[in-house]
N, C-alpha and C positions, 0 to 999 in steps of 0.2 A: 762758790764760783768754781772753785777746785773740781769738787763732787760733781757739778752737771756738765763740766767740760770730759771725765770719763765716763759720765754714761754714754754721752754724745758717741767719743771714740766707742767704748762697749756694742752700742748700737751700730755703727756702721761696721762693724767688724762682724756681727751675726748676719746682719745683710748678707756682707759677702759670702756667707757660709752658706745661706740658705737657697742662694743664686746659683750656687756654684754645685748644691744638694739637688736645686728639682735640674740643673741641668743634665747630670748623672743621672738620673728618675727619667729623665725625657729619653736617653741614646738605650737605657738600658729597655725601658719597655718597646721603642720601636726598631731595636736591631731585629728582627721576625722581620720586619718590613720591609728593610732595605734591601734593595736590590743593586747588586753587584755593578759597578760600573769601569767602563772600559774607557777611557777617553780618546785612545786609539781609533775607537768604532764608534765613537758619536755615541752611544748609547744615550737614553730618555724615558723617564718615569712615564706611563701612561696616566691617563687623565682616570678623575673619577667615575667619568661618564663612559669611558672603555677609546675614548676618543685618542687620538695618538699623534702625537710628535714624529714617534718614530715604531717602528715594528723589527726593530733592527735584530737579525739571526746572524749565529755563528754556523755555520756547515762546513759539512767534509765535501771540496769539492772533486767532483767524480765525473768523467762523459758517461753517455747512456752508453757507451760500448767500447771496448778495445777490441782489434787485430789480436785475432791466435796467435803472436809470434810462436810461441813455445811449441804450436803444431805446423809447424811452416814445414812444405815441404822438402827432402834433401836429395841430392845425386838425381836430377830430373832426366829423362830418356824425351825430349818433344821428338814429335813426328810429325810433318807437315805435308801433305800430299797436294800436289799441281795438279789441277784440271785445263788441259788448253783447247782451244774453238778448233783449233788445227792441228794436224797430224805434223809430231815433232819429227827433225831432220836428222839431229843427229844431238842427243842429250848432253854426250862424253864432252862436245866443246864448252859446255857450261860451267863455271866455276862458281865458289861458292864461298864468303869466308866473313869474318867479323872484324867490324872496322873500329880502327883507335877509339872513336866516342861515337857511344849509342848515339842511334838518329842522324849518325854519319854530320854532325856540327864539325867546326873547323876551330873550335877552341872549351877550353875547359875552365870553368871559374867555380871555385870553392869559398866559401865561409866558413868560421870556428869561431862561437860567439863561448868566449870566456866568463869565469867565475859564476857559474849558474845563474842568470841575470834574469830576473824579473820581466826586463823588458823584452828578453827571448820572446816572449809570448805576447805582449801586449805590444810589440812596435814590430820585430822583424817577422815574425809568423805572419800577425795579423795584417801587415803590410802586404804581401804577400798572397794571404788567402783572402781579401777583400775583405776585411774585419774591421768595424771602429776602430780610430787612433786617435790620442788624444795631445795634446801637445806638453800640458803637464803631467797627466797622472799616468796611474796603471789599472789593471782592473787582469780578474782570472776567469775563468772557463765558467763559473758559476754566474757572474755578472752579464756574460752573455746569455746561458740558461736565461737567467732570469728578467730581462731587458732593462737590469739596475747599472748604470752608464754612469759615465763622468759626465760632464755637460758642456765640453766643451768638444763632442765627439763629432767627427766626421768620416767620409771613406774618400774611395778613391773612386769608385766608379767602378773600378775593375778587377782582375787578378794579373798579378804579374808571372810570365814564366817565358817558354819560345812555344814549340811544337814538334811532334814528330814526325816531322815530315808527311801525312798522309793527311792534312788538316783539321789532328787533333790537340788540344792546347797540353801542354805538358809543363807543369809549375814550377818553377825555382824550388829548391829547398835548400840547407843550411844543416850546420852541426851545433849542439847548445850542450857545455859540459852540464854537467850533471855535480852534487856537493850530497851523495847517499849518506853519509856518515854524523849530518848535521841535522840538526832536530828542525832547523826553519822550513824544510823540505813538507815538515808535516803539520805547517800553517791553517788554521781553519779561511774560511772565505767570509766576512760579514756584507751581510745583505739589505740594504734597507731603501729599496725600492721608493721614491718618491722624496724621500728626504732632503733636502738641501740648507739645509743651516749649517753643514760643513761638511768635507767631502774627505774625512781620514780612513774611510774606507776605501778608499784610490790610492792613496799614497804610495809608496813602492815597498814591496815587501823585501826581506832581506836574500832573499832568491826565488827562482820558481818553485812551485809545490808541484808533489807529486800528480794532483788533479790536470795541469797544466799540460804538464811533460806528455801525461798520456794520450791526450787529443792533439800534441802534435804528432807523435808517433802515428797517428792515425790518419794525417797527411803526409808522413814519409820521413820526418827530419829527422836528423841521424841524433849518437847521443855518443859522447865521449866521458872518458876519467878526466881528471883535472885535478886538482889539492888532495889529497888525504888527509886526517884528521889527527895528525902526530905533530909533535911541534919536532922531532928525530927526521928531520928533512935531510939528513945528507946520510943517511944507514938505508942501503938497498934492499937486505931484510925486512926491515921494519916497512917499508914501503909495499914492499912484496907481501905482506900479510896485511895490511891495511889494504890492497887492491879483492883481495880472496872477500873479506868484510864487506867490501863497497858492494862487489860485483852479486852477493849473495843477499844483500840489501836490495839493490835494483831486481835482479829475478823474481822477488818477495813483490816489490813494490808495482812491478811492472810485467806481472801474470805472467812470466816465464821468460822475457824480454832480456837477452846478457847484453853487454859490453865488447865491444873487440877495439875500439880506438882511446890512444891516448895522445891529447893536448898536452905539453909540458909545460909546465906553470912557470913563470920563476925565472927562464932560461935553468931551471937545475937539471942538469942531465943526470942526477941520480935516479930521478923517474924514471927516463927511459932506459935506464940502465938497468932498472928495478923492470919495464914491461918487457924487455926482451925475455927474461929469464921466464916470466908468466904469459902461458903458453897463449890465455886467450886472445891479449891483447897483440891484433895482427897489422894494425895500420897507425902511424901516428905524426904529429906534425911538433915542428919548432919554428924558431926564427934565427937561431944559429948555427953553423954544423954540420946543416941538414942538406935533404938534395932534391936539388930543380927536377921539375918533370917534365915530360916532353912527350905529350901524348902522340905524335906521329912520328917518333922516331922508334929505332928498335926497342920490340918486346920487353918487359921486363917484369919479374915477380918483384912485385913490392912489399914483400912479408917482412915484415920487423924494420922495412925503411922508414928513417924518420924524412919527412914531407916537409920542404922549405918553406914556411909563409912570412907574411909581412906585414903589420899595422899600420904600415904607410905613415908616420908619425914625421910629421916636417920636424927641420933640424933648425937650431938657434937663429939661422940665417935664411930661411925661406917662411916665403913671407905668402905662400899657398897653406889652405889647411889641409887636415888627410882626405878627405873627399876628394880634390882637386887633384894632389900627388895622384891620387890610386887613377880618376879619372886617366890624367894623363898615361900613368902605366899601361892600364890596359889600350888605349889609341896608337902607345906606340908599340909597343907588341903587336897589335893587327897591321898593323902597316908589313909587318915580315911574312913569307909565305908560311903558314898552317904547317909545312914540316918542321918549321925552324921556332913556332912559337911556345915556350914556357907555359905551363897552367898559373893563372892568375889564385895564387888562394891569397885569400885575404884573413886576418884575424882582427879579432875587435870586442871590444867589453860591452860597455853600455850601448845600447845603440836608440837613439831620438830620430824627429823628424827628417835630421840634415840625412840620416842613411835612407830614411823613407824618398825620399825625393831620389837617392842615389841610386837604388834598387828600382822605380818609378824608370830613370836614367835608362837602365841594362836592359828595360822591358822596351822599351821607345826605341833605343836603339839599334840592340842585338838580339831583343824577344821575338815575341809573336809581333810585334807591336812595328817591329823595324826588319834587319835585315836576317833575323831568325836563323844566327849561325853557334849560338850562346848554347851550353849546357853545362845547367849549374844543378849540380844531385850534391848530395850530402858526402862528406870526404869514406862513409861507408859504403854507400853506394859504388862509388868511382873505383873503390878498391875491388870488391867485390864482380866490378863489371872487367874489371882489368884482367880478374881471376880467372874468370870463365874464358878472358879471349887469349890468355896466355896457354890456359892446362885444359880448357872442354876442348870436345872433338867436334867437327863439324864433317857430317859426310859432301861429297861429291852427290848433284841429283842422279838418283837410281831408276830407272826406268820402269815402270808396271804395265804400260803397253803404249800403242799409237800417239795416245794424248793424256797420258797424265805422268809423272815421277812423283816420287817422294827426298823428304830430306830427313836425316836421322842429326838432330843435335843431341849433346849428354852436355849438358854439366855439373861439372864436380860441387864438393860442399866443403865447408870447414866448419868450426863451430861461432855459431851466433851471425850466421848468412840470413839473410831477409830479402833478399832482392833477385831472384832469380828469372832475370828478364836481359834480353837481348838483341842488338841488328845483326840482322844478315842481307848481306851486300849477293844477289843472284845474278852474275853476267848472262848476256844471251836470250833475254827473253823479255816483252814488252810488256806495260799492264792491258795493252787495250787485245790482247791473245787469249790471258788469261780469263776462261768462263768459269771457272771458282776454285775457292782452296779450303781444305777442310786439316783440322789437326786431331790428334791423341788428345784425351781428357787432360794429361799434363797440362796441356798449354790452355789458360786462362782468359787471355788477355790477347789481340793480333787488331794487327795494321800496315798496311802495305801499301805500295806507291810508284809510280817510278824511278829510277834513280842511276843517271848515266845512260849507261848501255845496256843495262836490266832493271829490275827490281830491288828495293828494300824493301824485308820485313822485318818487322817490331814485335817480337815474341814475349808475352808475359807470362810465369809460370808459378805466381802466387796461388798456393793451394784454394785461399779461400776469399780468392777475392773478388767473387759475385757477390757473397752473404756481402764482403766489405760495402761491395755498393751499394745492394742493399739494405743497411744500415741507415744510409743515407738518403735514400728515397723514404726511408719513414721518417726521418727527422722533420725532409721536408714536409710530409703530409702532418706531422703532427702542429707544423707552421707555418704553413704554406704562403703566409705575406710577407714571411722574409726573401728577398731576393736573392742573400747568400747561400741560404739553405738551397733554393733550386739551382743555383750554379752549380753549386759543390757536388749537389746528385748528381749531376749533368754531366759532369765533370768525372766521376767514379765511373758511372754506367757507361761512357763515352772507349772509357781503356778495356773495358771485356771483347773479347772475340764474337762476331755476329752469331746471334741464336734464338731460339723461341724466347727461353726465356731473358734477355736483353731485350727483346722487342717487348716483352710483358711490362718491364721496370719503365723502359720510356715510356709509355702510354701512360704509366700512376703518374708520371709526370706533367702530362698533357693538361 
């Protein structure tokens, strides 16, 4: 009885060895086989038959083009010469000169969209540029390439922005810090087209990637510093060499593209104590310390000012959210006359539906859409536009005979300028006189209108930004059922100055 009660145990003891033997036999002969799985990305063994679950790819996500920033032009000479129907009177009484905010608007509103936020691109851009929004997920530049979507995607119908004045649309845009120093910057994008047995390829990544960043840039959105990658947060040195690393990382990442703004994180004024001392960075903002603007009051160089803004963040006892606070801000700011009014910048992190409906708000209202007196450029732009009307030259009209003068603009440069575009306000003279205006190859971009008691023109003097348009008239032809696609040509080709070749791009449009 003894005896066959341990064979019993004997036997079930070699069981388990032999179980536990072809299991190690099974993982050892089919590791060859296995494929890598991501759970992040859905991943999925395909079928015997080649048949698939999923096709899911990891890519470097990329646009089909960047803006030369690195070749952009500097120190620009525009020339503008007047043609009139009628013999001029007397030129000398004409005056000539550049108003507080391009497009002669009567207020200024900024955004600074913090800690490199994922949703910069997939809710405030795309909000913005008519792009799917989704009300859960996120998705990056490649998911549009590809038309792999979340599924709970919709649009808006539109784009939001005002105009400039001569009845062409002109977009909102925004500032989105930038985190160069962090490796999530260099995220692959998974793609898996059709799939829907789970959607971890939407999810939010831990910032934007470099694919991202560079098609906004190629709508105009500015880029700011923000964290550095030191845990030495209150040594200005140490800050100061970790800005040289960032800024040298962007250049790298962003085909020649620098930095001039810094967002300070934190309220730590050690940063901006650290960006004074570092030459590039020329414009920056906080939320304490800092100083109000006043686009129609006197002149001022804003180099190395740190820029007041505000999250609008209700306090224990109000019982509005930030949308509403900010709403109310800016209604009662417009109620004071345009010399007396503050610029609205606003700051904010994550940004969801509730800003999309907000931004939706500013277009209805104060865009194209309402009473078209809103200009919202990125906090580089604004600085850059403030530059030129504080330190360029603008001549007086010069007479060349009977019926035409000319205008000599310069403006100056600094390093890591992008924007060299401008209004000029021309007393004294109507549009319905003027029989044409022609300019120097400098100038790129023109639109004009009337404005008062003469003329506004809208000077753009982006080296190359025909080809930019151009870019975008092949997008669309390479898609042409996208509706975005044709806006957004429409839209590029719309800001160049009339010519052969602009009438050529709109006809591919046709």
């Amino acid at each position: 009885m003894l005896q066959s009660s341990s064979k019993h145990i004997l036997d079930q003891q070699n069981k388990k060895i032999y179980t536990y033997l072809l299991l190690v036999i099974f993982c050892l002969v089919n590791t060859s086989c296995i494929k890598q799985m991501n759970l992040y990305q859905g991943d999925k063994e395909e079928d015997e038959n080649g048949g698939n679950a999923s096709t899911n790819q990891e890519v470097i996500c990329e646009p089909d083009f960047l803006y030369p920033f690195d070749k952009e032009t500097q120190y620009v000479q525009a020339e503008i010469i007047i043609h009139t129907k009628t013999k001029l009177s007397d030129v000398q009484t004409m005056t000539a000169q550049i108003p507080p905010l391009k497009y002669n608007k009567s207020w200024l509103c900024m955004l600074t969209q913090d800690d490199c936020q994922h949703a910069a691109f997939s809710c405030t851009w795309a909000a913005i540029h008519g792009k799917p929004l989704s009300k859960e997920y996120f998705y990056d530049l490649t998911h549009l390439q590809t038309g792999d979507l979340p599924p709970d995607m919709y649009v808006l119908g539109k784009t939001l922005g005002s105009t400039d004045g001569a009845g062409n649309e002109i977009r909102f845009s925004f500032t989105t810090t930038l985190a160069p120093e962090w490796e999530f910057m260099d995220a692959k994008t998974s793609i898996n087209k059709g799939f829907s047995e789970n959607y971890y390829r939407f999810f939010m990544k831990s910032g934007l990637i470099w694919g991202n960043v560079k098609e906004m840039l190629n709508y105009g959105v500015g880029i700011s510093f923000h964290d550095v990658n030191t845990e030495d947060v209150r040594n200005e040195q140490v800050i100061l060499e970790h800005y040289e690393i960032a800024q040298n990382i962007m250049l790298d990442k962003l085909s020649g593209r620098g930095c001039k703004m810094l967002a300070e994180p934190n309220g730590n004024r050690t940063y901006a104590n650290a960006a004074i001392l570092y030459q590039p960075i020329q414009t920056m903002t906080a939320e304490k310390d800092a100083t109000m603007i006043y686009p129609y009051q006197d002149k001022q160089d804003l180099n190395k000012t740190i820029i007041q803004r505000s999250f609008y963040n209700p306090n224990n006892t109000d019982k509005k959210g930030n949308i509403e606070i900010l709403k109310d801000a800016i209604t009662n700011e417009l109620l004071k006359p345009k010399e007396e009014r503050s610029a609205i910048c606003i700051g904010v992190h994550r940004t969801d539906l509730s800003w999309v409906d907000f931004f939706l708000w500013l277009n209805n209202e104060y865009g194209k859409d309402g009473s078209d007196n809103i200009w919202m450029p990125s906090q580089e732009e604004y600085y850059e536009y403030n530059y030129y009307r504080t330190l360029g030259r603008l001549s007086n009209p010069i007479p060349l005979d009977d019926s035409s003068f000319k205008l000599i603009v310069n403006l100056p440069c600094e390093k890591y300028f992008y924007y060299p575009s401008v209004t000029i306000n021309l007393s004294g003279i109507q549009l319905e006189n003027i029989a044409s205006i022609e300019t120097n190859n400098d100038v790129t971009g023109l639109s004009y209108a009337d404005y008062k008691d003469g003329i506004m023109l809208n000077i753009d003097c982006r080296k190359y930004l025909f080809e930019h348009a151009e870019n975008f008239v092949k997008r669309y032809e390479a898609n042409p059922s996208d509706a975005s696609n044709k806006a957004d040509a429409l839209y590029f080709v719309n800001i160049l100055k009339e010519s052969a070749k602009k009438e050529a791009l709109k006809k591919r449009l046709q």
